[in-house]
PDBQT receptor file of N, H, CA, C and O in Angstrom, charges set to zero:
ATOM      1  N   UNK A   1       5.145  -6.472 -20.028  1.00  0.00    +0.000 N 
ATOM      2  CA  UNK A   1       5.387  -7.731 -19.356  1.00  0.00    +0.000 C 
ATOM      3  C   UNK A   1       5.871  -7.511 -17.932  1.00  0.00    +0.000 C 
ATOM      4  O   UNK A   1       5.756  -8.382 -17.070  1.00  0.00    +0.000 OA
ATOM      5  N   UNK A   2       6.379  -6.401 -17.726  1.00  0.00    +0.000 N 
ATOM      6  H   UNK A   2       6.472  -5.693 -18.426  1.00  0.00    +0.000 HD
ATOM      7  CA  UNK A   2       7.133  -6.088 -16.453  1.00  0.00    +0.000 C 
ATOM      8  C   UNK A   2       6.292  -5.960 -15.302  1.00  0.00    +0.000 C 
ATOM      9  O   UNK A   2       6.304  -6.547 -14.220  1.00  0.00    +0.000 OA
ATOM     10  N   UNK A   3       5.160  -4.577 -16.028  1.00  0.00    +0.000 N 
ATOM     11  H   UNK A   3       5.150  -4.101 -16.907  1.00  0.00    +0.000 HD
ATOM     12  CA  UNK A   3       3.657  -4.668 -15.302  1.00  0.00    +0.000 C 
ATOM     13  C   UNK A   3       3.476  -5.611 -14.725  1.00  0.00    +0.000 C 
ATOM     14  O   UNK A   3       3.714  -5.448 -13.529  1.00  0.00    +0.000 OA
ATOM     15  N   UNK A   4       3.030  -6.956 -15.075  1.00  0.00    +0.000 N 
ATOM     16  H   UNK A   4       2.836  -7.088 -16.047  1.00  0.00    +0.000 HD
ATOM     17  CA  UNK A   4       2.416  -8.210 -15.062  1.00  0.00    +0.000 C 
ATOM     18  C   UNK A   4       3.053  -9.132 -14.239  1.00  0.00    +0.000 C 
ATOM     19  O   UNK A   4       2.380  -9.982 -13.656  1.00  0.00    +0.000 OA
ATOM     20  N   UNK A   5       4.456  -9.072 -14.095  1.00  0.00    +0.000 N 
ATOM     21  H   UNK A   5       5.003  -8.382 -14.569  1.00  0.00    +0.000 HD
ATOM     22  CA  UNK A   5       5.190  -9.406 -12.921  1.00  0.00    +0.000 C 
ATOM     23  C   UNK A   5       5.005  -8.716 -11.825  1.00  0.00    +0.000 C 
ATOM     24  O   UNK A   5       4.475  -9.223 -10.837  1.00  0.00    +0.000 OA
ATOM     25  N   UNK A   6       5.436  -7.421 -11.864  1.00  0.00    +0.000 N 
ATOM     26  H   UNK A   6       5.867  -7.009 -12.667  1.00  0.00    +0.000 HD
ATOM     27  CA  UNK A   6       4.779  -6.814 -10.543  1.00  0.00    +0.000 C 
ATOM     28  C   UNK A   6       3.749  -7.166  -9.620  1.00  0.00    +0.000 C 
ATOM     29  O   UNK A   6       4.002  -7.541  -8.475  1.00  0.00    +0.000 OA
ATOM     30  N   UNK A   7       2.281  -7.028 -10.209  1.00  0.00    +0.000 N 
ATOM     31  H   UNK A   7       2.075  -6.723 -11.139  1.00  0.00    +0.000 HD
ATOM     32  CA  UNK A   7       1.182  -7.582 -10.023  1.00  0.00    +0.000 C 
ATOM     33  C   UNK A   7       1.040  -8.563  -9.738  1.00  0.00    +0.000 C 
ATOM     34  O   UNK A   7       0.140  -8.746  -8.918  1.00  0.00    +0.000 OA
ATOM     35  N   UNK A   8       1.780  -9.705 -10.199  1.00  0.00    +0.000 N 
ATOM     36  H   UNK A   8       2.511  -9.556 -10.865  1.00  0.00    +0.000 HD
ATOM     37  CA  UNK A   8       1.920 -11.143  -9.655  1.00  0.00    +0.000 C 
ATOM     38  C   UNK A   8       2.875 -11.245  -8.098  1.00  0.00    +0.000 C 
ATOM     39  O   UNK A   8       2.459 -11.843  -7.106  1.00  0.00    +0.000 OA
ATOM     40  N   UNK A   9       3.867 -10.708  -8.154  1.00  0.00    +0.000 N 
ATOM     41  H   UNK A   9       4.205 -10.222  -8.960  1.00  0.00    +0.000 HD
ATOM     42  CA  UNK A   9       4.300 -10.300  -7.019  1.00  0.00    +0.000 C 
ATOM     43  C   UNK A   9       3.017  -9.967  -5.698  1.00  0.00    +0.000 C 
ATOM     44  O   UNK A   9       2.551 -10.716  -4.840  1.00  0.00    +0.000 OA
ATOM     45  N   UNK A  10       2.744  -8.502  -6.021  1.00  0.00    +0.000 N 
ATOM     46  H   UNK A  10       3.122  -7.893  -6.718  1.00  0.00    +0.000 HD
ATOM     47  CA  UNK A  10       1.723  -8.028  -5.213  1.00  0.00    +0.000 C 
ATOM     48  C   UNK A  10       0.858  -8.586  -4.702  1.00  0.00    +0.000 C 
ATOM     49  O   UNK A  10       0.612  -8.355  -3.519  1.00  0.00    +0.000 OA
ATOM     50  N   UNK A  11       0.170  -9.436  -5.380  1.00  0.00    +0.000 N 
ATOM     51  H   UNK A  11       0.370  -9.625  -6.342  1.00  0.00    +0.000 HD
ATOM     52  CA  UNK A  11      -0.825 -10.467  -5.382  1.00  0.00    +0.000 C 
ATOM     53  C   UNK A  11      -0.496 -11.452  -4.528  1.00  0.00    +0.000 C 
ATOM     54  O   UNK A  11      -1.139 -11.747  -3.521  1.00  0.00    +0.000 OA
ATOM     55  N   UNK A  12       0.556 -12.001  -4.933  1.00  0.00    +0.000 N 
ATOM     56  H   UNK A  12       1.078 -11.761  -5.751  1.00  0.00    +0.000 HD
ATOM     57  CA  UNK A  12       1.283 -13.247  -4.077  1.00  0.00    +0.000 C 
ATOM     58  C   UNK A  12       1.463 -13.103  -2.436  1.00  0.00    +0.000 C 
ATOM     59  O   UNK A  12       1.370 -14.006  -1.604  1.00  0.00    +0.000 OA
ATOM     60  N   UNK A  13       1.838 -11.261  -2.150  1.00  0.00    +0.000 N 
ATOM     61  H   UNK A  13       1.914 -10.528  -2.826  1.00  0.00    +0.000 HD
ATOM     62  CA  UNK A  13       2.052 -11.120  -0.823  1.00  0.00    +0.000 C 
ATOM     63  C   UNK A  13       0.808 -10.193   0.047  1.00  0.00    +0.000 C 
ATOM     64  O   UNK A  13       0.962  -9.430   1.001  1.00  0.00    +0.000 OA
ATOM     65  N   UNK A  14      -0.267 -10.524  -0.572  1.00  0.00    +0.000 N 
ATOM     66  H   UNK A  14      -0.393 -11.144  -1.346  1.00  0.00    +0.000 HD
ATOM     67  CA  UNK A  14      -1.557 -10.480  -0.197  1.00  0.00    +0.000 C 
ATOM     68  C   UNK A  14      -1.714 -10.362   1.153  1.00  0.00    +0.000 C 
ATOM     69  O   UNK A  14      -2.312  -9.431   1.693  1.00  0.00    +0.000 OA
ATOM     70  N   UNK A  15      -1.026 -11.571   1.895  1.00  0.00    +0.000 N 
ATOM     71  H   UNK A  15      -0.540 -12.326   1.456  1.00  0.00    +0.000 HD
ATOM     72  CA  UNK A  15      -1.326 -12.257   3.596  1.00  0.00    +0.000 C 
ATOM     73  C   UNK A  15      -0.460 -11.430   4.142  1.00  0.00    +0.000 C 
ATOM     74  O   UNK A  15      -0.682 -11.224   5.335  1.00  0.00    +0.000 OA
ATOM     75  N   UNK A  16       1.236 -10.408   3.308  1.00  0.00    +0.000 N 
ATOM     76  H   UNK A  16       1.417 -10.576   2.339  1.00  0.00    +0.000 HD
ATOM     77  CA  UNK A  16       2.075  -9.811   3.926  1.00  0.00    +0.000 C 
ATOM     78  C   UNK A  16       1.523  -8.237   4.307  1.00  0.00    +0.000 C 
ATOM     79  O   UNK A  16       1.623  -7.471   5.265  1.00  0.00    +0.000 OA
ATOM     80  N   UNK A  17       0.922  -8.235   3.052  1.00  0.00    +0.000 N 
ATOM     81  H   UNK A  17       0.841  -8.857   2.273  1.00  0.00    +0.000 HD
ATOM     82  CA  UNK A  17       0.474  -6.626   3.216  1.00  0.00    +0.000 C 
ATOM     83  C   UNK A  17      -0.510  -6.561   4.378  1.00  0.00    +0.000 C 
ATOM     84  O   UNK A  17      -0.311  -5.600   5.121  1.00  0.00    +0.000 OA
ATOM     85  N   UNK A  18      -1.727  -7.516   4.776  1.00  0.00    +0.000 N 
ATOM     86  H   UNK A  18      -1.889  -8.297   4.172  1.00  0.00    +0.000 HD
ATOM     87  CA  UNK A  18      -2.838  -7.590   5.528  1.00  0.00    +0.000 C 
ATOM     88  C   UNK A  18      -1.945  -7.593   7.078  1.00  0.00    +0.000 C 
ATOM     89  O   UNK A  18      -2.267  -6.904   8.045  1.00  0.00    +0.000 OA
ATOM     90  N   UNK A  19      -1.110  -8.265   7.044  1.00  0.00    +0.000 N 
ATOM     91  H   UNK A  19      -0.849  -8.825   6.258  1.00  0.00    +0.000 HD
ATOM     92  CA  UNK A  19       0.015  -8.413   8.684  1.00  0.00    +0.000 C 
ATOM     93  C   UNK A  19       0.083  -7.095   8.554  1.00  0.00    +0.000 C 
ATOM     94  O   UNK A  19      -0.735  -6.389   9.144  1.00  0.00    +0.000 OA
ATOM     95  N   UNK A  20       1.040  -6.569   7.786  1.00  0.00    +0.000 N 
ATOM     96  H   UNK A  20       1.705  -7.143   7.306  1.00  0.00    +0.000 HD
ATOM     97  CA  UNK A  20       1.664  -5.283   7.828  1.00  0.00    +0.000 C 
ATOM     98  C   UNK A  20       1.115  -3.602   8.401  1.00  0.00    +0.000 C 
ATOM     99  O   UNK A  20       1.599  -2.637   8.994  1.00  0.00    +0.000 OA
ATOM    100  N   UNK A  21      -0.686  -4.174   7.549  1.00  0.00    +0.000 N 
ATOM    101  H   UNK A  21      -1.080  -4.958   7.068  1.00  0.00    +0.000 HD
ATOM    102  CA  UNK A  21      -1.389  -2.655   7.135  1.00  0.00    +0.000 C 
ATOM    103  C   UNK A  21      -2.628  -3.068   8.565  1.00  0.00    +0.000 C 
ATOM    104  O   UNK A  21      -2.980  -2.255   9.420  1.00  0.00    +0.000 OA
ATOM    105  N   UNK A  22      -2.990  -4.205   8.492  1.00  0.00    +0.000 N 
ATOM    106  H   UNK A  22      -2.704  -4.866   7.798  1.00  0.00    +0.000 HD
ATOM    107  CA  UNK A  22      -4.085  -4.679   8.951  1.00  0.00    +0.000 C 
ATOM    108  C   UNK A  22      -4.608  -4.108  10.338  1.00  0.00    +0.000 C 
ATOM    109  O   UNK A  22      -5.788  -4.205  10.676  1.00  0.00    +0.000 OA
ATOM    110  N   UNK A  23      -3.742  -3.577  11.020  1.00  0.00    +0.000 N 
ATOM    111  H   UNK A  23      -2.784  -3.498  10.745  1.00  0.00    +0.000 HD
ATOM    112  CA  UNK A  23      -3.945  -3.521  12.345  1.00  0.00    +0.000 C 
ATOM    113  C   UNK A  23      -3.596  -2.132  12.551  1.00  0.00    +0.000 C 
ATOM    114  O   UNK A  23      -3.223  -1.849  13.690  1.00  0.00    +0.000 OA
ATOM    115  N   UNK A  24      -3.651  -0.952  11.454  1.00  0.00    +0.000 N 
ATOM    116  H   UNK A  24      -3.954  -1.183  10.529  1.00  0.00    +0.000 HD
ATOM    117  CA  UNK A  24      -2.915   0.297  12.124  1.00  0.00    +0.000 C 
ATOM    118  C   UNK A  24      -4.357   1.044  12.262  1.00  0.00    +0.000 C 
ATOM    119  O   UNK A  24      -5.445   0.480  12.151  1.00  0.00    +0.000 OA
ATOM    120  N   UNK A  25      -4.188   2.143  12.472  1.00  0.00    +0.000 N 
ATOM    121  H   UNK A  25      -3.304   2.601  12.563  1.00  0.00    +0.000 HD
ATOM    122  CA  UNK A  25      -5.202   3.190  12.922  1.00  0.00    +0.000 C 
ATOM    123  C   UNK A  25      -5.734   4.004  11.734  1.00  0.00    +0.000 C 
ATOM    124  O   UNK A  25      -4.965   4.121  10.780  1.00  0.00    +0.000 OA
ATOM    125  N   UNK A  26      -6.806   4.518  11.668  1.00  0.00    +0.000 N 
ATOM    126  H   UNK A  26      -7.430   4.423  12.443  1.00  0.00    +0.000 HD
ATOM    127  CA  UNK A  26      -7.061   5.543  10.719  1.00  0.00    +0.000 C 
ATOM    128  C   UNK A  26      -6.203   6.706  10.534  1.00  0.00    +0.000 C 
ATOM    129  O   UNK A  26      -6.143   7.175   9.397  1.00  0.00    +0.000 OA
ATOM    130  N   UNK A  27      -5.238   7.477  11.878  1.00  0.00    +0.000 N 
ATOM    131  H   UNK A  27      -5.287   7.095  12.801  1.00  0.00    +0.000 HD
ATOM    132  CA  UNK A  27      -4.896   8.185  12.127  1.00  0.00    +0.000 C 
ATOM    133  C   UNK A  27      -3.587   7.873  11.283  1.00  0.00    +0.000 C 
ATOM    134  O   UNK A  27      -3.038   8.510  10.384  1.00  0.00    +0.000 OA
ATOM    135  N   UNK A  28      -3.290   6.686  11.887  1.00  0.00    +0.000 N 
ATOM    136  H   UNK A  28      -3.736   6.170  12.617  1.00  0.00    +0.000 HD
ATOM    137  CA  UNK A  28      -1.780   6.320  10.774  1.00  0.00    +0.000 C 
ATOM    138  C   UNK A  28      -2.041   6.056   9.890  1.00  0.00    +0.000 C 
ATOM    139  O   UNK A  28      -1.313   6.664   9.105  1.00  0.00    +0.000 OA
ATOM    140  N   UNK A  29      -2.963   5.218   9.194  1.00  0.00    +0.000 N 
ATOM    141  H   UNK A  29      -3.554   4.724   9.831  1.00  0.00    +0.000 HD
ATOM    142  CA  UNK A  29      -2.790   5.268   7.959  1.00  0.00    +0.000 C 
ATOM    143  C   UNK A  29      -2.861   6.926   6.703  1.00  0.00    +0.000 C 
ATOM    144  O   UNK A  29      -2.269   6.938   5.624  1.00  0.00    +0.000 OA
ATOM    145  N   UNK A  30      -3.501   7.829   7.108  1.00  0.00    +0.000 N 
ATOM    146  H   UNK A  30      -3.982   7.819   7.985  1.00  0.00    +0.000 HD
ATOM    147  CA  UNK A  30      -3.932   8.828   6.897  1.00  0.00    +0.000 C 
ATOM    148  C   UNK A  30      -2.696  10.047   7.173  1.00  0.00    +0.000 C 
ATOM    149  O   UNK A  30      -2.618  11.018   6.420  1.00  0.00    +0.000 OA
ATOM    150  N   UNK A  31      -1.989   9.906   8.052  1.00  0.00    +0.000 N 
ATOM    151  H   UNK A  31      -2.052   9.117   8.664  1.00  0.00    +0.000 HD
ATOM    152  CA  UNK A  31      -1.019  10.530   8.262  1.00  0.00    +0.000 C 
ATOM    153  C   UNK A  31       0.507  10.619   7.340  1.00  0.00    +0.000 C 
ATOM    154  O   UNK A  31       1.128   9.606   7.018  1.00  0.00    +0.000 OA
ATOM    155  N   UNK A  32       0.985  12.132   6.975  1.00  0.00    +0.000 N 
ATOM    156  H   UNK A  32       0.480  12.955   7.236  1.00  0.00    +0.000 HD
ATOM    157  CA  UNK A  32       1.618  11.819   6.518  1.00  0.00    +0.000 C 
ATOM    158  C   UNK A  32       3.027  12.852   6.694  1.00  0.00    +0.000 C 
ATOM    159  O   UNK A  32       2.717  14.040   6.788  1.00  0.00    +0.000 OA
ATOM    160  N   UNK A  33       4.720  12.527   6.759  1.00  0.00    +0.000 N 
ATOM    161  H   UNK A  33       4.972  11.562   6.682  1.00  0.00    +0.000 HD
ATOM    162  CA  UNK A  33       5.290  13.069   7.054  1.00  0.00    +0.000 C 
ATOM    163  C   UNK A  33       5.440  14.518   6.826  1.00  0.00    +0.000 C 
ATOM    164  O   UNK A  33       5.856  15.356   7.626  1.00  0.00    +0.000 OA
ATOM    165  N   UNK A  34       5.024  14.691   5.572  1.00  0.00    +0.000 N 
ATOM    166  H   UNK A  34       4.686  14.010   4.922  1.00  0.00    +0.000 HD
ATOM    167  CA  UNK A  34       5.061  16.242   5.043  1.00  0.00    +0.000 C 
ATOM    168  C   UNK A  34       4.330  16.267   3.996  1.00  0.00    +0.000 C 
ATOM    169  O   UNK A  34       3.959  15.321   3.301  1.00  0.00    +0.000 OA
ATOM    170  N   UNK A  35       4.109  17.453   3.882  1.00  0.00    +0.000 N 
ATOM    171  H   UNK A  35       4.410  18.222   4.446  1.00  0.00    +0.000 HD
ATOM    172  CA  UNK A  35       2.756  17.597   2.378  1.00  0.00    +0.000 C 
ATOM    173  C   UNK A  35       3.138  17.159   1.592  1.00  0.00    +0.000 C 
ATOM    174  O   UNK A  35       2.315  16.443   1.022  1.00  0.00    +0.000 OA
ATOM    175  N   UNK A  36       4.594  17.194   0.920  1.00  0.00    +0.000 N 
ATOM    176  H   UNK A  36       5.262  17.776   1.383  1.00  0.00    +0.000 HD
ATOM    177  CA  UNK A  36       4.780  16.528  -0.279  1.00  0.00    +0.000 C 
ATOM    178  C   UNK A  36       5.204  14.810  -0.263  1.00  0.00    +0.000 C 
ATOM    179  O   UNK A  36       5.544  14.004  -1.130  1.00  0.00    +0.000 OA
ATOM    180  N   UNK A  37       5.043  14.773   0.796  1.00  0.00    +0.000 N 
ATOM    181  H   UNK A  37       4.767  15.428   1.500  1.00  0.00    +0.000 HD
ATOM    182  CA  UNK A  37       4.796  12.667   0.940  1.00  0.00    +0.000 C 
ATOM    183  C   UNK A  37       3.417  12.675   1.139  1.00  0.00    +0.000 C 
ATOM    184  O   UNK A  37       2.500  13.378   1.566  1.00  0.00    +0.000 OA
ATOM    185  N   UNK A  38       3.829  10.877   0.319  1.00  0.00    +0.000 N 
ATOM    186  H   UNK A  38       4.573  10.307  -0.028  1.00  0.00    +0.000 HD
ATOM    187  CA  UNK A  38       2.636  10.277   0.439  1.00  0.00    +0.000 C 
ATOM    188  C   UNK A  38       2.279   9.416   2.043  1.00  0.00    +0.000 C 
ATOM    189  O   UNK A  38       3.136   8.852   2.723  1.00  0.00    +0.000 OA
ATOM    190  N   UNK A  39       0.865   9.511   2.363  1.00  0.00    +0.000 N 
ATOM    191  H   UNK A  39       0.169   9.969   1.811  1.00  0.00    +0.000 HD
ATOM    192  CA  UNK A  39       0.547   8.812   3.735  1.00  0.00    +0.000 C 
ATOM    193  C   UNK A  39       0.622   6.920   3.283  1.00  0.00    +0.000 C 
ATOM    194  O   UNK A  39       1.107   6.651   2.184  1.00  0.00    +0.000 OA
ATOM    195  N   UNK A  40       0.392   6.380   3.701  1.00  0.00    +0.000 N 
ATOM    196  H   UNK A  40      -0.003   6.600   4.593  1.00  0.00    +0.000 HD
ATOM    197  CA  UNK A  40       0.337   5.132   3.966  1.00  0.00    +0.000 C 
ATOM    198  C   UNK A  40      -0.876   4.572   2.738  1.00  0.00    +0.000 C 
ATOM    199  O   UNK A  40      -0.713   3.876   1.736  1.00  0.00    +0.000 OA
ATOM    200  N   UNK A  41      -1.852   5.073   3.192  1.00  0.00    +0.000 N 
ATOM    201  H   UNK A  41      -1.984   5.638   4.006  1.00  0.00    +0.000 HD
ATOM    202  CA  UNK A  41      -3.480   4.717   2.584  1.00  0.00    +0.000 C 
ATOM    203  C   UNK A  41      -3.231   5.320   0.906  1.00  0.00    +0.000 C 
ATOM    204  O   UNK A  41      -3.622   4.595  -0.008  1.00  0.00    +0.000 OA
ATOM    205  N   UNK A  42      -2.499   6.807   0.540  1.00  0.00    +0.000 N 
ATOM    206  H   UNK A  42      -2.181   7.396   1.283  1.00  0.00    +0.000 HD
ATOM    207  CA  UNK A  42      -2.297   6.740  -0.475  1.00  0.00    +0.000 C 
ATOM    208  C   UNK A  42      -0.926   6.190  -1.426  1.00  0.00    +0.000 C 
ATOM    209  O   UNK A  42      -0.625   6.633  -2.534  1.00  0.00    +0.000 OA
ATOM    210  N   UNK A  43      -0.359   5.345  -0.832  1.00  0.00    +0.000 N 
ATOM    211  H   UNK A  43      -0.604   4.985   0.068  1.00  0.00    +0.000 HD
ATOM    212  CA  UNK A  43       0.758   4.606  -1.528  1.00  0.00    +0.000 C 
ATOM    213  C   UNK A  43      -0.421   2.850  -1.167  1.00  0.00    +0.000 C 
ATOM    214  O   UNK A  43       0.208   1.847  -1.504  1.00  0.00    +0.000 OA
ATOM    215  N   UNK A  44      -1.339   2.644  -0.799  1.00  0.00    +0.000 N 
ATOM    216  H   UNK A  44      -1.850   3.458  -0.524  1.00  0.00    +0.000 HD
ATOM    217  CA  UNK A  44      -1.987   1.483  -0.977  1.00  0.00    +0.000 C 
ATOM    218  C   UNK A  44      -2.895   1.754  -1.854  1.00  0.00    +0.000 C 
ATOM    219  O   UNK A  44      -3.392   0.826  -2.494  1.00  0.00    +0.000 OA
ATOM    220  N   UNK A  45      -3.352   3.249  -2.094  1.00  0.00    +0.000 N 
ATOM    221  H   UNK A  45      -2.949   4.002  -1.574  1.00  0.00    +0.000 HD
ATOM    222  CA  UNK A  45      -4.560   3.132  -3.125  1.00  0.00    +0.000 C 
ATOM    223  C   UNK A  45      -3.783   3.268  -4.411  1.00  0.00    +0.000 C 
ATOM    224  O   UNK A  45      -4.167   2.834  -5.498  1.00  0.00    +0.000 OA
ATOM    225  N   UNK A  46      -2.934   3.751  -4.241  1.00  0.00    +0.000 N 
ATOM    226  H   UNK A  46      -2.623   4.104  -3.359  1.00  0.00    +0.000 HD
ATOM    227  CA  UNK A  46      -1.770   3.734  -5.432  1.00  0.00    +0.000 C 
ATOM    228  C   UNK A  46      -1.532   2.796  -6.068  1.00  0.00    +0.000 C 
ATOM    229  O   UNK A  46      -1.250   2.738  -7.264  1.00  0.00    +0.000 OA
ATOM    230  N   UNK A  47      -1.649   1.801  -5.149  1.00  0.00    +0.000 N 
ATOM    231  H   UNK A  47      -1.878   1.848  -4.177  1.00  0.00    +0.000 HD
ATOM    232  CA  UNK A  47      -0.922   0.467  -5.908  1.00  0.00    +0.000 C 
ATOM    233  C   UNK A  47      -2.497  -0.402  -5.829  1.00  0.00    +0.000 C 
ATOM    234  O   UNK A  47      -2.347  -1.623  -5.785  1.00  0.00    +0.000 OA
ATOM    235  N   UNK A  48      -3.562  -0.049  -5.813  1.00  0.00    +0.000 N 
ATOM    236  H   UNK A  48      -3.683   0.943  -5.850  1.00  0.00    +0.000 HD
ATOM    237  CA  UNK A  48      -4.483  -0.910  -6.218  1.00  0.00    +0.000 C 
ATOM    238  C   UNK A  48      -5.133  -0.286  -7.485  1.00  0.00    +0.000 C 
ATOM    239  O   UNK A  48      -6.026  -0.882  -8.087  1.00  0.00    +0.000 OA
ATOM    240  N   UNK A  49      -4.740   0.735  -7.813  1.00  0.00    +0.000 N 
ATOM    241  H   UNK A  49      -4.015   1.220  -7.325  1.00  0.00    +0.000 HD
ATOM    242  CA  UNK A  49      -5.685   1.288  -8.657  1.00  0.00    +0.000 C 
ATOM    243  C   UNK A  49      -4.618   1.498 -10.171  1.00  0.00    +0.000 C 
ATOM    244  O   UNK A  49      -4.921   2.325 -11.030  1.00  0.00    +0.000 OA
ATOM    245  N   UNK A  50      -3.584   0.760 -10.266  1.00  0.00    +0.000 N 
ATOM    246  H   UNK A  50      -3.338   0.088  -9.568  1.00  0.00    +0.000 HD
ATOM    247  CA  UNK A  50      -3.081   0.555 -11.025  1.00  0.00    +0.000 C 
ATOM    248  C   UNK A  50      -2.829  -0.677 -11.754  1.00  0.00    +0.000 C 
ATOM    249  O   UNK A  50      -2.106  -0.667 -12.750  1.00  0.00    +0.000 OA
TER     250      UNK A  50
């Protein structure tokens, strides 16, 4: 059930994430502080593919 809230959340801030992500670069999104962090693009594919 917790899942399912989440997702409803996520969903809801649809228009926040698009402000947020919408306008950066390939370079930033792709970039990432250190090998063992995640870049940008994989904490968004993260959370779509779940």
């Amino acid at each position: 059930m917790l899942h399912q809230i989440i997702i409803s959340k996520l969903e809801n801030n649809t228009d926040v994430f698009k402000a947020l992500l919408g306008k950066i670069s390939t370079g930033q999104a792709i970039w990432k502080p250190s090998s063992d962090k995640w870049s940008v693009l994989e904490v968004i594919n993260h959370l779509h593919d779940k």
